[in-house]
N, C-alpha and C positions, 0 to 999 in steps of 0.2 A: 504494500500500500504506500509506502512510504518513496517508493521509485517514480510510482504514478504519479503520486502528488508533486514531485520534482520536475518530474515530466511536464504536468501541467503550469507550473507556475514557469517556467524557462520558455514552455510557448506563450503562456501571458506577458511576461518581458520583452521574448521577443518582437511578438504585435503591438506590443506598446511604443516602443520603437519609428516604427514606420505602419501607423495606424491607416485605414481605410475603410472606406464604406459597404458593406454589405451589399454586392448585387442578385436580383432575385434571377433566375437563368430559365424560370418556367411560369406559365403565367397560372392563376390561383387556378382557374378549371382544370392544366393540366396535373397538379397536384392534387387536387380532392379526383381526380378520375384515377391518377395513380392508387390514392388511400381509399377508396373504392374498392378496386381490383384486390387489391392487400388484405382489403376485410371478407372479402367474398373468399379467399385462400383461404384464411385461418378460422374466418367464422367468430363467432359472438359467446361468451360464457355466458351469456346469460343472465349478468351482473348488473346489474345498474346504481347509478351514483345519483347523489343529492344534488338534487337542484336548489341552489340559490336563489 
């Protein structure tokens, strides 16, 4: 655990560095059609959560 966390924080330094902006590379339809596809794979437990 302790590698990882070195791990993480040496790429947090290093993007801190030479910082930049998030580009998005797919537009929202083609992500919820991906996460779509993903759920129709693995299917549903069954589970559902609290609504706020």
């Amino acid at each position: 655990m302790k590698a990882l966390e070195g791990d993480i924080t040496a790429w947090i330094d290093t993007w801190n560095e030479k910082p930049r902006p998030f580009t998005w590379t797919k537009t929202a339809d083609k992500i919820l059609n991906s996460l779509a596809a993903c759920l129709t794979k693995v299917g549903t437990t069954g589970q559902k959560t609290e609504q706020n």
